[in-house]
N, C-alpha and C positions, 0 to 999 in steps of 0.2 A: 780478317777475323778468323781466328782459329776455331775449329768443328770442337763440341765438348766432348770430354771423356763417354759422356753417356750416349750419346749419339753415335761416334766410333763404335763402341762394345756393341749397339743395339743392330747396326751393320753386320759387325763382324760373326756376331751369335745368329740373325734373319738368313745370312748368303747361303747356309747350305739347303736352306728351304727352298730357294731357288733353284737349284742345279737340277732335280732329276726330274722333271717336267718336260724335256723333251725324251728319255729314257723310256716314260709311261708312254708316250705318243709312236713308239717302234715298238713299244712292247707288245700291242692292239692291231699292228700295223697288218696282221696275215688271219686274224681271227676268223673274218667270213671266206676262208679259203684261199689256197695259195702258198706260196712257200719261197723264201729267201737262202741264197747260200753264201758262202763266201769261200774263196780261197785266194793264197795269197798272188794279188794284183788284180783279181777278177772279182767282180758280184753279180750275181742273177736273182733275177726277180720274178715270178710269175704270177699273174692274180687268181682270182675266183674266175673269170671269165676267157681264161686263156691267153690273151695279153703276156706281153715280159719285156724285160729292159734287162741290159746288159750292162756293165760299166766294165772296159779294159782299163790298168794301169796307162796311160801315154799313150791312146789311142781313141777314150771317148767313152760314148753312152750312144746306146742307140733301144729306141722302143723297136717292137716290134707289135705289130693289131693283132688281137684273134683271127683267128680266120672263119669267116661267114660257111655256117654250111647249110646248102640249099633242102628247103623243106621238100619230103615227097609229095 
């Protein structure tokens, strides 16, 4: 059974609705603090709480924790 003309078109004019929905979810991603950079084959990550993640080209991801500092 072949799809109707009307239902193609109602596809093909819906799909771009769909596309920037993960866009909005990076776009928020550093709001409460923190900062992303990128250069090329590297990205770093750091949060609100001190925390970071790394990503090398061809070598990985690695988090790294804040570091606890002792109350006086």
């Amino acid at each position: 059974m072949k799809p109707s003309f009307a239902l193609v078109a109602l596809s093909v004019a819906a799909a771009p609705l769909l596309g920037p929905a993960p866009a909005h979810a990076w776009a928020s991603a550093n709001r409460f603090g923190g900062s992303t950079s990128h250069s090329w084959g590297d990205t770093s990550r750091t949060n609100a709480w001190g925390g970071s993640t790394e990503h090398v080209a061809g070598e990985g991801t690695g988090y790294h924790p804040p570091v606890a500092v002792p109350a006086s």
